[in-house]
FITORVEX-871437 format. One record per residue (C-alpha): residue number from 1; chain; x, y, z. Coordinates in nm, 4 decimals, always signed. Example, Ala and Ser with C-alpha at 12.3 -4.5 7.8 and 13.67 -1.06 7.14 Angstrom:
<atom 1,A,<+1.2300,-0.4500,+0.7800>> <atom 2,A,<+1.3670,-0.1060,+0.7140>> 
***
This chain:
<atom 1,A,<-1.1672,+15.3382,+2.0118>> <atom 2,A,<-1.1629,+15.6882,+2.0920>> <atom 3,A,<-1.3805,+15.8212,+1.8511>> <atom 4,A,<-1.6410,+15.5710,+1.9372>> <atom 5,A,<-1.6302,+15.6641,+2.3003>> <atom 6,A,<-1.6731,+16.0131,+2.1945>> <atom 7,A,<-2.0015,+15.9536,+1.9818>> <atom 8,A,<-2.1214,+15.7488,+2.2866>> <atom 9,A,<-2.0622,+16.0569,+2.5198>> <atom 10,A,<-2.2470,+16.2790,+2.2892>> <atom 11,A,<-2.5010,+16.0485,+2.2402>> <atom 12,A,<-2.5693,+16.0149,+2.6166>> <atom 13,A,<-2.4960,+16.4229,+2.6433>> <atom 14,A,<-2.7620,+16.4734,+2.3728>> <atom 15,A,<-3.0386,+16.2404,+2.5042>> <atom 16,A,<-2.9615,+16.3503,+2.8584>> <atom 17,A,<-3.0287,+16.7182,+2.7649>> <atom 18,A,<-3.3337,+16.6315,+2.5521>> <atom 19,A,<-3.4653,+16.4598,+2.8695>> <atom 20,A,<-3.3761,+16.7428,+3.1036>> <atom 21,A,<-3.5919,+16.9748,+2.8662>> <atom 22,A,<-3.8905,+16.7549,+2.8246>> <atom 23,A,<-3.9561,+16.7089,+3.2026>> <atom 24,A,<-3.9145,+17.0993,+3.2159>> <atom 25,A,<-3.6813,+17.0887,+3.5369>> <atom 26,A,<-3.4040,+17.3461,+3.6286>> <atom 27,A,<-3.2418,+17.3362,+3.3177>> <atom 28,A,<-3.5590,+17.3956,+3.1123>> <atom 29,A,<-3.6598,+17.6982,+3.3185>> <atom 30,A,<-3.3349,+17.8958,+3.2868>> <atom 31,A,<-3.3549,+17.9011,+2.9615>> <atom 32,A,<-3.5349,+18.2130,+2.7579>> <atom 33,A,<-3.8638,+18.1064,+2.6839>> <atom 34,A,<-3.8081,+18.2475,+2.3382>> <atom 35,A,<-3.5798,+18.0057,+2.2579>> <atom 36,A,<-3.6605,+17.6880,+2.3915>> <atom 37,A,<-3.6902,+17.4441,+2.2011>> <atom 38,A,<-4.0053,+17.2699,+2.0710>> <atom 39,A,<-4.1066,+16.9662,+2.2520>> <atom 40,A,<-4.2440,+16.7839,+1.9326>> <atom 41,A,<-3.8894,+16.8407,+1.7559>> <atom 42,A,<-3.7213,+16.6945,+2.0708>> <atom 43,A,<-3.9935,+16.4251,+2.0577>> <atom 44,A,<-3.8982,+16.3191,+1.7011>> <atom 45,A,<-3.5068,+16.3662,+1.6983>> <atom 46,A,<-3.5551,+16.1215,+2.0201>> <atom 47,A,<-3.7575,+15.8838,+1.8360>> <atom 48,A,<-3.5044,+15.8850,+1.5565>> <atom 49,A,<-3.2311,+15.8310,+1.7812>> <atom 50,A,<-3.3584,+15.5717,+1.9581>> <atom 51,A,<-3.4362,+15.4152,+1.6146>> <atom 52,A,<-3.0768,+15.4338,+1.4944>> <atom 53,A,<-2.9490,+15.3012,+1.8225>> <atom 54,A,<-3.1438,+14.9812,+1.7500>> <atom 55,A,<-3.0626,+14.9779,+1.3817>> <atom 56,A,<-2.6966,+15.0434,+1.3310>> <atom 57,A,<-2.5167,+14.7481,+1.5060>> <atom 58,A,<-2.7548,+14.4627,+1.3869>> <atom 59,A,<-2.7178,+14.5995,+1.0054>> <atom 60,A,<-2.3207,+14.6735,+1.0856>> <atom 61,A,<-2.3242,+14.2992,+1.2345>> <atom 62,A,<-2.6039,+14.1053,+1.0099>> <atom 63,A,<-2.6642,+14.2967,+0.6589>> <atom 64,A,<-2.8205,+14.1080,+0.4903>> <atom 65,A,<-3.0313,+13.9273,+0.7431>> <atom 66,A,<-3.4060,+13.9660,+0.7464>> <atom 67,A,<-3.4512,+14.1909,+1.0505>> <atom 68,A,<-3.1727,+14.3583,+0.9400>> <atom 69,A,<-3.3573,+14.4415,+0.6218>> <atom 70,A,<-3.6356,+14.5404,+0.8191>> <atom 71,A,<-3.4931,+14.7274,+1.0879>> <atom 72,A,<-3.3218,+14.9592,+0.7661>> <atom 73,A,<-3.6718,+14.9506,+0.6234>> <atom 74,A,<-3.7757,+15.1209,+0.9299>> <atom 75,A,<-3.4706,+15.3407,+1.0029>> <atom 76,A,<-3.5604,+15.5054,+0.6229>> <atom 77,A,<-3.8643,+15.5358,+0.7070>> <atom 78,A,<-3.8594,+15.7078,+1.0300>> <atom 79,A,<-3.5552,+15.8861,+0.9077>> <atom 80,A,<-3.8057,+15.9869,+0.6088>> <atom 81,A,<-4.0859,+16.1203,+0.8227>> <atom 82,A,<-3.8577,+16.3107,+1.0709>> <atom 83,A,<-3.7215,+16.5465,+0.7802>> <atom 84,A,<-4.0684,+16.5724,+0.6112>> <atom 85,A,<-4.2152,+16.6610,+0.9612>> <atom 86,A,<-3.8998,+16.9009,+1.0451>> <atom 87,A,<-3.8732,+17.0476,+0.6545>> <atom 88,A,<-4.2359,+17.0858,+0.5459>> <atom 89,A,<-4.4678,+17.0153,+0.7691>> <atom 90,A,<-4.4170,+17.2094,+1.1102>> <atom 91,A,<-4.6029,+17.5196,+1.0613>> <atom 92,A,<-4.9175,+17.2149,+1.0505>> <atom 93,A,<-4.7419,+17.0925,+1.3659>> <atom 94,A,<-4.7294,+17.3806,+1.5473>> <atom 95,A,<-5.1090,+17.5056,+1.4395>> <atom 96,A,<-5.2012,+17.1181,+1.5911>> <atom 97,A,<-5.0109,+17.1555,+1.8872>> <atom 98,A,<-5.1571,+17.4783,+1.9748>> <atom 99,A,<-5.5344,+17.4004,+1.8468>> <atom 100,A,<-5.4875,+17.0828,+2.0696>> <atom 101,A,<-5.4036,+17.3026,+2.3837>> <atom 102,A,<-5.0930,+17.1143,+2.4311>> <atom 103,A,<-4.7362,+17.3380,+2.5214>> <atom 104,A,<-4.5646,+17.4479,+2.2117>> <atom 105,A,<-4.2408,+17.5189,+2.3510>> 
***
């Protein structure tokens, strides 16, 4: 019980900082602009969170069910994109972002 409170506290600690830098409050402006995250990253870790948030207890509860099948269908694929968009792809990100006029960091 206590390790699942403490995965639920760094969940919410995660997604609450996440938030905190994507509406670029207090937080987000003490930080070094240098190392700031990037908002698309943030964007797509979210995105995958909220994804595995939705997935995990219907497949932990109903396996082999059909939207449990689908949901872990989707979960790969998200999961899939995410890492091809973090590993290989975001030096085309970035060059998009910044052609687009939109905030890198």
């Amino acid at each position: 019980m206590g390790a699942l409170l403490l995965l639920c506290g760094i969940g919410v600690a995660a997604v609450w900082l996440s938030v905190a830098m994507l509406s670029r409050g207090r937080f987000y402006k003490s930080l070094d602009p240098k190392s700031r995250p990037r908002r698309w990253v943030l964007i797509v870790l979210l995105v995958l969170l909220g994804v595995f948030v939705l997935w995990f207890p219907i497949w932990m509860m109903w396996p082999h069910s059909v939207i449990g099948r689908m949901l872990t269908g989707l979960f790969g694929l998200i999961f899939f994109l995410a890492y091809m968009t973090l590993t290989w792809f975001s030096g085309t990100v970035d060059s998009y972002v910044k052609r687009r006029g939109w905030r890198l960091r």
